[in-house]
N, C-alpha and C positions, 0 to 999 in steps of 0.2 A: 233307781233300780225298779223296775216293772217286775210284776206280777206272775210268777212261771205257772206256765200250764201241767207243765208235766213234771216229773223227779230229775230228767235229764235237764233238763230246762234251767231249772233250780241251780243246782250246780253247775251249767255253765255260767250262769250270770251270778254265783257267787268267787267264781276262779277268773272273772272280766275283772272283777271289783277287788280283788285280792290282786292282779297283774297293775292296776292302776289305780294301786296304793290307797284307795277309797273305802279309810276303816271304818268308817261314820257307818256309810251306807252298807257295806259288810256284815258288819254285826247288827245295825239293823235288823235286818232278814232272818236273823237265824231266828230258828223256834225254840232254841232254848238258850238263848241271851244270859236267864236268867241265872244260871248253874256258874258263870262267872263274868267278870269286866270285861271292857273294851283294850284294855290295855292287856289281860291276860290272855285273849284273842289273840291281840299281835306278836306279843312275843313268843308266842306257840308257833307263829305261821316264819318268825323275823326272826328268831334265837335274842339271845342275851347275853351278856360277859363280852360283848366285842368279839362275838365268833363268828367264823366266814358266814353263814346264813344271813347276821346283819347286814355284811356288804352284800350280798344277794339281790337280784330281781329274780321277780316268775316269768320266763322266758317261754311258758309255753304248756300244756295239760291237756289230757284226753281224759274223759270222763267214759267209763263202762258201765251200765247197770248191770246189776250183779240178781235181784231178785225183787217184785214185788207184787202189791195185795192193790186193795181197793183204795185204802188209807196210806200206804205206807209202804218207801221202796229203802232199798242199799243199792248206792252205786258206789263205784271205786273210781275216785280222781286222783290220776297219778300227775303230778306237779315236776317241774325241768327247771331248777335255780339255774340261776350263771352268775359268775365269780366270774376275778378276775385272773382265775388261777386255771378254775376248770368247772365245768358243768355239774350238778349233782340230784339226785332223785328225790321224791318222796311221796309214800302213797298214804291215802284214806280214805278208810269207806264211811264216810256220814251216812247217817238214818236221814232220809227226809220224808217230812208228815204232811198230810192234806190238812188243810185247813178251808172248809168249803169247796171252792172252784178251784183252789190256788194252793201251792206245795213249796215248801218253807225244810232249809237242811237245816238240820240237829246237828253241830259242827262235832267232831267228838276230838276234843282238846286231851292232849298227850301231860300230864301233870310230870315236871321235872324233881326228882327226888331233892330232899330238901337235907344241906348238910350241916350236922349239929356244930355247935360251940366244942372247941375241944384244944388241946395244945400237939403241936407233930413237930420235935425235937426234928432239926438240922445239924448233920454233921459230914459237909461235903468240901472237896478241893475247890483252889478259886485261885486265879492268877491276873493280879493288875499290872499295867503297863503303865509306866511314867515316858513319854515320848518329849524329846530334844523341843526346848521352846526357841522363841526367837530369841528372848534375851540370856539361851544360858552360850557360856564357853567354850562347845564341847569340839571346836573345830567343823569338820565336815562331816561326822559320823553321827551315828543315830541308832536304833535298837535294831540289829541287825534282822533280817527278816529269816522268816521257819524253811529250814528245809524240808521238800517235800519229793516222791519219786513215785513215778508210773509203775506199778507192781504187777500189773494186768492190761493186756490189752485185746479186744476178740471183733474183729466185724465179719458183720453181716449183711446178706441183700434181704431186703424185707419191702414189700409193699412199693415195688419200683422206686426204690432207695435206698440207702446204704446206714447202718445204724451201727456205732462204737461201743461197744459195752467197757467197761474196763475197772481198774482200781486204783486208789492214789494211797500212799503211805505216807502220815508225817513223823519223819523221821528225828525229829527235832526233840527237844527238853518242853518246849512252850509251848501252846496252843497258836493255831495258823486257821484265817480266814482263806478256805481254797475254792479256787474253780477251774476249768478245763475246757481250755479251747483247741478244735483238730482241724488241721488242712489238708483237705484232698489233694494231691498232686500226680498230674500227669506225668510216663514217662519221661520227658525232656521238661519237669519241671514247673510247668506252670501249673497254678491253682485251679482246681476246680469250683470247688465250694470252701467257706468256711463257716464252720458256727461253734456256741460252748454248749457247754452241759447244762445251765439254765438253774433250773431248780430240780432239777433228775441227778441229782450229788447232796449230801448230807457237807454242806460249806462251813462248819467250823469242826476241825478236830484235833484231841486233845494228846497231846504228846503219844508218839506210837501208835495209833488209832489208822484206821485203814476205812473211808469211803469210796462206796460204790458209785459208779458214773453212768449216764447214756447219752450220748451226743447223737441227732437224729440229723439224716442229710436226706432231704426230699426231692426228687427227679434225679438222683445221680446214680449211673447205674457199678457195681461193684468190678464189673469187666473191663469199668476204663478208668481206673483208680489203679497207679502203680505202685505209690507209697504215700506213708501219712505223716504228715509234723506236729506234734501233740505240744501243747503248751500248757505246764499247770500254772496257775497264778498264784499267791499266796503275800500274804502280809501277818503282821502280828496284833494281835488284836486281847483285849481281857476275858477272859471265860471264867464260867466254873459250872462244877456237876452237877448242878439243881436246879430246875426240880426233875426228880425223879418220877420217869414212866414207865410201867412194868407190861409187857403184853402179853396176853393170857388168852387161853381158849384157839390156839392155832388151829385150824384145818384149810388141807389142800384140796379142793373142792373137784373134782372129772370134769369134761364136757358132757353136758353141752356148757353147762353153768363153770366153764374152767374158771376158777380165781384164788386167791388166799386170803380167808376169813379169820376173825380171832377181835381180841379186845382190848383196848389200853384201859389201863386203870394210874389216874395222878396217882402217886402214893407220897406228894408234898403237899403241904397247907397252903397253896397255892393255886388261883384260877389260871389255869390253860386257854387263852384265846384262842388261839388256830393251830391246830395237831396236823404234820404230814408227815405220813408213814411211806417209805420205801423200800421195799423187796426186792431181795436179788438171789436170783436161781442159778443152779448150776448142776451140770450133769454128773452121770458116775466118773467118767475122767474129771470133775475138778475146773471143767470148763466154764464161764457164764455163758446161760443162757438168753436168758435177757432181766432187762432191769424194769420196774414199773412201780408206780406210786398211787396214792390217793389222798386226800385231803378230808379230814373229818369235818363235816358241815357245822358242827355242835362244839362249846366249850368244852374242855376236861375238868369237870367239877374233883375237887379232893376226894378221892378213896369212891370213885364212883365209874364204873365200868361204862364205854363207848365205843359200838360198835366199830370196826371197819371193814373192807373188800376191795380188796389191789384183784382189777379183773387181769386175765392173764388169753393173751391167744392159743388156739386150742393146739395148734402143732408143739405150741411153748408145753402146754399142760403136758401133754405125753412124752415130754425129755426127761422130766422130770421124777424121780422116783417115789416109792411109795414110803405114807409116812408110820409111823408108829408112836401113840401117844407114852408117854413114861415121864413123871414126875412134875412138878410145875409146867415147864416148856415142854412141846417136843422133842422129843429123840429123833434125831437125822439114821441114817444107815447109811454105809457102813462102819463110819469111821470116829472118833472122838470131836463130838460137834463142837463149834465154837458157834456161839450165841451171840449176837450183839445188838443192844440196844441203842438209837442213838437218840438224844432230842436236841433239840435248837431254842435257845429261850431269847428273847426279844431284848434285847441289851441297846441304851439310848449312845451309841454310835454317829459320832460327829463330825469325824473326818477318817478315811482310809489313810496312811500313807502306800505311795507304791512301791516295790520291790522288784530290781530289777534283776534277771539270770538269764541263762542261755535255755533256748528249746533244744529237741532231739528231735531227730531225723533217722528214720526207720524203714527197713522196705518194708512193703503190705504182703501179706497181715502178720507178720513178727511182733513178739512180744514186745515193748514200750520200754523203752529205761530211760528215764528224765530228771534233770534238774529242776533247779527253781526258775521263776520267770516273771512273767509283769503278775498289775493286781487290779483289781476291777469292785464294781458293787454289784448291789440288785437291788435297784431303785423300786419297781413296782412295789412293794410289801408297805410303801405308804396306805396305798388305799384300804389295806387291810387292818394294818394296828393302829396308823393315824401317827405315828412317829417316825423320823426320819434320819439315818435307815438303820434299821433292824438289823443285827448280825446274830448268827446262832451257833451253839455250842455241843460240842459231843458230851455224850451222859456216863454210859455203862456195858458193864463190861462182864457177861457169865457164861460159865464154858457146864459143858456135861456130856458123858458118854453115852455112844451106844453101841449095841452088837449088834452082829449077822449080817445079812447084804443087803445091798441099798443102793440109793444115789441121789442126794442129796444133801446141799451147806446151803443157807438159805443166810441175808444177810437182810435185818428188818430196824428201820433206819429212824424217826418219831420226831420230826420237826412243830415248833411251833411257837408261839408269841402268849406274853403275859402282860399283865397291864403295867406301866413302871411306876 
């Protein structure tokens, strides 16, 4: 790593060496090494606990000065991670110092709260699954699979393509692994497109439980879509309610900055590997607006607040009504809100079985009513937790009133993985 001439200088050829993972020569550089290790370097820049920033590379940074003197400047390097999930930001303004001819950043390391020794009493539902082996008698049957029904369905043309918002209900006594797959269909039948809901669904839910969906169709336009065949999928799988995550501090942000801010807090004795939270809007009729997600880059340490921001499109922001803080959560207006929280915890799942039912066939854009149907996985989440594969689970469940006028149900969803 050569010599920078300037403050800008500096920090790019410390965001080179951070992009190509050259921690040696990294901290090297910095002028203040001293203040802590090579390893506390990294894991400031990497995260720790197996949270998505570990799977992360630096994909990319713009450095801004910000102000400086003779000796001594601030600039702001905003950093672009890439997942395998989705992109994620982060900014910081190091000090960097002249040192002679030559200018050396002062890295300014984020210290992660440190959480005490303590005991946190568990007292949640849990339901295991004994499935039909090779050697038992039980004839041709097996543990029947969850019933599940399309409860919502809304599309939209968006962005020269066609996007499904919708709802699933399991209707079932037992928890059901679910997903959703739609097909575009032309007048006379033939398909257009097909694709499922991916990871835009909240996939395990618990008896009664209702997740949000969005199935995205890219170059298809809404004018030549006559009707759609929604397929849920589902199987039965073991769950249970913990661990517990509480979201706190909601606001619904204007444009230009339209999005929904706010903060999980674990509130189990449990480390959170990967948190993903989904939000789903909906106007004063009761309609969805649209559905959107984001993935917290950071583990959920125990009893310790993490930020997030579901950005939202700015036509989306103005459907949406105003909000009113009251009591823990927000108060919705104008009607008696229902709350829900959901999380997904990383469970060492070994084999799927499948489940077989009929689809439903709808004209476009009438509301959805569906059976059960095939069942599928979601193989990427290796790369993330390093087990193979991950099934997640619905959490919780709190309702609260509010008065006056309004327009909004907002439905915020808290997926994630823990170490097994």
């Amino acid at each position: 790593m050569g010599a920078a001439s300037s403050p800008q200088d500096a920090v790019n050829d410390l965001m080179q060496q951070i992009g190509r993972s050259n921690w040696d020569s990294a901290y090297s550089s910095l002028a203040n090494k001293g203040e802590f290790t090579e390893s506390e370097f990294k894991r400031d820049l990497t995260g720790k606990y197996g949270s998505l920033r570990t799977y992360s590379n630096l994909d990319g940074f713009d450095v801004q000065p910000l102000h400086a003197s003779s000796d001594e400047a601030e600039v702001r390097a905003r950093m672009r991670w890439a997942s395998v999930v989705e992109t994620f930001e982060d900014a910081r303004d190091p000090r960097v110092v002249r040192n002679g001819s030559h200018w050396h950043v002062a890295w300014p390391i984020v210290k992660e709260a440190e959480v005490p020794p303590q005991v946190i009493p568990v007292n949640y539902l849990r339901w295991d699954v004994i499935y039909r082996g090779a050697e038992d008698d039980w004839g041709a049957e097996d543990v029947e699979a969850p019933h599940v029904r399309i409860v919502a369905m809304h599309p939209v043309d968006r962005g020269g393509g066609v996007v499904i918002l919708g709802e699933l209900l399991n209707e079932d006594v037992v928890p059901a692994f679910v997903t959703v797959k739609a097909t575009l269909l032309e007048s006379n039948g033939a398909a257009l497109a097909t694709e499922d809901s991916f990871d835009k669904i909240s996939h395990i839910l618990l008896p009664k439980q209702v997740s949000p969906f969005r199935i995205d169709f890219r170059h298809v336009r809404l004018s030549a879509v006559d009707s759609v065949r929604i397929q849920p999928s589902t199987s039965l799988v073991a769950a249970s309610a913990d661990p517990v995550i509480g979201v706190e501090s909601q606001k619904l942000n204007p444009v230009p900055d339209s999005s929904l801010t706010g903060e999980l807090v674990n509130q189990s004795g449990q480390v959170v590997n990967v948190a993903h939270v989904i939000g789903t809007f909906y106007d004063n009729n009761g309609q969805i607006v649209w559905v959107a997600d984001q993935y917290a880059s950071q583990a959920l340490l125990p009893q310790t607040p993490v930020p997030f921001t579901i950005a939202l499109p700015a036509d989306v922001s103005s459907k949406v009504g105003k909000l009113s803080r009251g009591g823990k959560y927000l108060q919705f207006e104008p009607v008696s809100m229902k709350y829900w929280i959901t999380f997904f915890c990383g469970l060492a799942m070994l084999s799927v079985p499948l489940a077989c039912g009929q689809s439903s066939w709808v004209g476009f854009p009438e509301t959805v009513e569906a059976g059960t149907a095939f069942s599928g996985l979601l193989p990427f989440w290796t790369a993330i937790t390093g087990c193979w594969p991950p099934c997640w689970l619905l959490l919780m469940r709190s309702t609260g009133s509010a008065s006056s006028a309004g327009c909004l149900l907002t439905w915020l969803s808290v997926a994630g993985t823990r170490p097994m």
